[in-house]
N, C-alpha and C positions, 0 to 999 in steps of 0.2 A: 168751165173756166172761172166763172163769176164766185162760184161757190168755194172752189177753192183761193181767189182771192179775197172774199170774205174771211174764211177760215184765217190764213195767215194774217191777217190784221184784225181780227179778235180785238187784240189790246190798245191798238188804235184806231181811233175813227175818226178822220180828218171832215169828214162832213159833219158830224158833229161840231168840230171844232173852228170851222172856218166858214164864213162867207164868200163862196169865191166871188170873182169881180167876171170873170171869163167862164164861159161856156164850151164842154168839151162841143167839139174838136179841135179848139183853137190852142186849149191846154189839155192835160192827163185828165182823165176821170179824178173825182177825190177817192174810190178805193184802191187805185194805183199809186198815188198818196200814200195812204194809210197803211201797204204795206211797205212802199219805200223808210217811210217813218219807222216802222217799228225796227227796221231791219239796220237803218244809221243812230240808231238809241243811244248813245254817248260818243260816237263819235264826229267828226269834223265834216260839213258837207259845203260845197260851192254850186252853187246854179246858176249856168250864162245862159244869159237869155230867157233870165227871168219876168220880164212883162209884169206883170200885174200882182207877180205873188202868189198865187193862188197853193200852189205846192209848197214852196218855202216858208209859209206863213205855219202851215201841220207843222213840216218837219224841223223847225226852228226849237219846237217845244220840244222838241225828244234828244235833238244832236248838242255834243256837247261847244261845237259852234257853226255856224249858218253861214255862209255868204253870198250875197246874189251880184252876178256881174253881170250887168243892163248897160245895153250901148246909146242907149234913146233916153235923151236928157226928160223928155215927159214922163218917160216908164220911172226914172230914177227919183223924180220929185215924189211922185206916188207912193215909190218903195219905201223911202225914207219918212211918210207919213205911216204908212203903214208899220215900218220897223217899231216909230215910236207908238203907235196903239200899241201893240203886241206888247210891250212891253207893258205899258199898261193896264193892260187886262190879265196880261197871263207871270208878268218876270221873264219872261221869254222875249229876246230879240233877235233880229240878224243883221249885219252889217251890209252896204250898199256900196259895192265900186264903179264908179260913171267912168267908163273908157272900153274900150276895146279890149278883149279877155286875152288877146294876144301880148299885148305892151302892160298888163292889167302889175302889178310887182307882187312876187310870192306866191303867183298863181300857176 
């Protein structure tokens, strides 16, 4: 199984590219990352219950836009530090909705 998600993420390598903040089990592995990344490559992605970033932080760089929907006002302070590194390192950002993914608007 490993092999083959190596394989389909070839072209991305989210460990490379990120520092996570969390450790799996708490979030996806970064090669589960890395091929969700390659696999949303220009298109639109939203992640509830985003935490820490760790995943949305890859795939921001690939999708042609990111959004993380965090209901924990501490997770969202973070995200939003994090959104603007990203930005500054890579051009790549993602947007941060603080509320509940239920009431979240255009979600």
């Amino acid at each position: 199984m490993l092999a083959l998600l190596s394989a389909a993420a070839a072209g991305v390598n989210c460990t490379a590219l990120v520092s996570p903040v969390d450790a799996a089990p708490v979030r996806s592995p970064q090669q589960i990352h890395s091929v969700i990344a390659e696999r949303l490559a220009g298109r639109s992605v939203v992640e509830i219950g985003t935490r820490n970033g760790d995943g949305l932080s890859c795939m921001a760089q690939f999708a042609s836009k990111a959004t993380a929907v965090e209901l924990s006002a501490a997770y969202c302070a973070k995200l939003r530090t994090r959104a603007a590194e990203l930005q500054k390192t890579s051009g790549n950002t993602f947007s941060v909705v603080c509320q509940d993914y239920r009431t979240a608007p255009g979600l």
